[in-house]
C-alpha positions in Angstrom: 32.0 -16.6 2.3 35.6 -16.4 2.0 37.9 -13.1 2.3 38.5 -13.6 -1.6 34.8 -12.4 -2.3 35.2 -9.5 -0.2 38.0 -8.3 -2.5 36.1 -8.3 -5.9 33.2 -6.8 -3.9 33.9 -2.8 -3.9 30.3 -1.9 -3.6 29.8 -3.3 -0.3 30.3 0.0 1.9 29.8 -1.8 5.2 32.3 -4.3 5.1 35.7 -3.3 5.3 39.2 -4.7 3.3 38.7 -7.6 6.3 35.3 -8.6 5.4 33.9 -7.4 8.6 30.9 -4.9 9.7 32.0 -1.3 9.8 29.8 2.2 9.5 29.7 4.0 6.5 31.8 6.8 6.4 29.4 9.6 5.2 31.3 13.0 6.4 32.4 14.2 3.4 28.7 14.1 2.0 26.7 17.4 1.4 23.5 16.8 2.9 20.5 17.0 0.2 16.7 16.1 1.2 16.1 12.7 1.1 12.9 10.9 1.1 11.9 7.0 0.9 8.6 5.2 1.0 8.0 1.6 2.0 4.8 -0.6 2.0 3.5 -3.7 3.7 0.1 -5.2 4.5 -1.6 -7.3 7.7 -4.1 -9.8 6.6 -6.8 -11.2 9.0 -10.1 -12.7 8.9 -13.3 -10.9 7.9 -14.6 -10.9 11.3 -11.2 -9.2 13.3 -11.1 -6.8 10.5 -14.7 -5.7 11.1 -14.4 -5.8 14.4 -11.4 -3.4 14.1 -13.0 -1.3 11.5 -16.1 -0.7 13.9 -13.9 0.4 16.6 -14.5 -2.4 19.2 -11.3 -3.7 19.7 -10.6 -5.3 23.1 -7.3 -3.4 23.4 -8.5 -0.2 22.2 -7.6 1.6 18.8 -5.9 -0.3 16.7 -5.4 1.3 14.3 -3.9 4.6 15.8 -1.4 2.9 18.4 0.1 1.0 15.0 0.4 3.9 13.6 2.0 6.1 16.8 3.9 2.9 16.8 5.6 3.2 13.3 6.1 6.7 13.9 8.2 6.1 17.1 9.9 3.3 15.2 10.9 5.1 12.4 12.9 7.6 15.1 14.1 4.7 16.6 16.0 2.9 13.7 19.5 3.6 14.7 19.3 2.1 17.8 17.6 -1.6 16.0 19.6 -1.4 12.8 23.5 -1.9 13.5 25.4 0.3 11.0 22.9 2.7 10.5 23.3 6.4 10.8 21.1 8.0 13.6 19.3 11.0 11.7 17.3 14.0 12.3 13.9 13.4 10.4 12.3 15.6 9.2 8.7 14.3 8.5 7.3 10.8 9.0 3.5 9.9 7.7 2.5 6.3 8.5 -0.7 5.2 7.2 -2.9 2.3 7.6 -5.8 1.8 4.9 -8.5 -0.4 5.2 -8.6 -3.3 2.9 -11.8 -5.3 2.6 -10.7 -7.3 0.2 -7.6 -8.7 2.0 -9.2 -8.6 4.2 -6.6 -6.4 6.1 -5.1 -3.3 5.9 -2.2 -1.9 3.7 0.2 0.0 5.6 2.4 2.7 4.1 5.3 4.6 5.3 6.8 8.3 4.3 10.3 9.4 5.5 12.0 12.5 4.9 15.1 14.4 5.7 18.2 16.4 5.0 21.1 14.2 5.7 23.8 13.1 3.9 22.3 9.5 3.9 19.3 8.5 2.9 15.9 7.2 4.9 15.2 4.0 3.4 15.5 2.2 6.4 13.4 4.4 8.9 10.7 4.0 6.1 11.0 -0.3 6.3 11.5 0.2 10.0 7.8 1.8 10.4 6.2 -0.1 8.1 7.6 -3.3 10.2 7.3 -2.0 13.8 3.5 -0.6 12.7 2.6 -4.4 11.4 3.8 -6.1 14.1 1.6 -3.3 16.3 -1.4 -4.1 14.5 -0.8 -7.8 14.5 -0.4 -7.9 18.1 -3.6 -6.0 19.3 -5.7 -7.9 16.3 -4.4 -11.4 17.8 -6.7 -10.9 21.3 -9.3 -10.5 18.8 -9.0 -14.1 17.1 -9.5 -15.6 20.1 -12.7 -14.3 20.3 -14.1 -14.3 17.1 -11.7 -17.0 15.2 
């Protein structure tokens, strides 16, 4: 990209008149309650996923370490995204639902605060961190069933 993009560019908040990475200035801001949702889903063969759904999972419960997982992620976002605001959250709800016809699971994610930014991020980041959670304690299991 050149510098001349920047300049018909207003709406990019984190770049600066340069072009280059820079925090959004949010201090003038009155904080409201903000609240974003984000959604993914793990697919896996029949056999990990009933494996999982019966509860006999090498590495132990799936399905509630993903979910502890996004939850810690979600807290964590500041320090994985750069630029974004670390925030005092108020509620986080991960959920992972069972899927048979994936088969899989769906996973969705529930931020909320009252910031002066919003929490659309922390939502994405537990979906993310909660996938990759569940992906990595299914993947013993398709070695012995796959």
């Amino acid at each position: 990209m050149t510098r001349d993009f920047f300049k018909f560019e207003q709406n990019l908040t984190h770049l600066d008149e340069k072009g280059e990475a820079q925090m959004v200035d949010v201090s003038a801001k009155v904080p409201t309650v903000r609240q974003a949702e984000a959604g993914g889903q793990v697919r896996m063969s029949r056999e990990t996923f009933e494996t999982i759904q019966a509860g006999n999972a090498p590495k132990g419960d799936v399905l509630g370490t993903a979910k502890l997982a996004g939850i810690m992620a979600a807290k964590q976002t500041a320090q994985l995204i750069p630029l974004c605001h670390p925030l005092p959250l108020q509620k986080i709800n991960v959920q992972l639902i069972a899927d048979p016809q994936l088969p899989g699971y769906q996973i969705r994610a529930m931020v909320k605060t009252k910031a002066e930014t919003g929490v659309e991020m922390e939502a994405l980041t537990a979906v993310s961190v909660a996938a990759l959670t569940l992906y990595d304690m299914a993947k013993a299991l398709v070695r012995l069933v796959g």
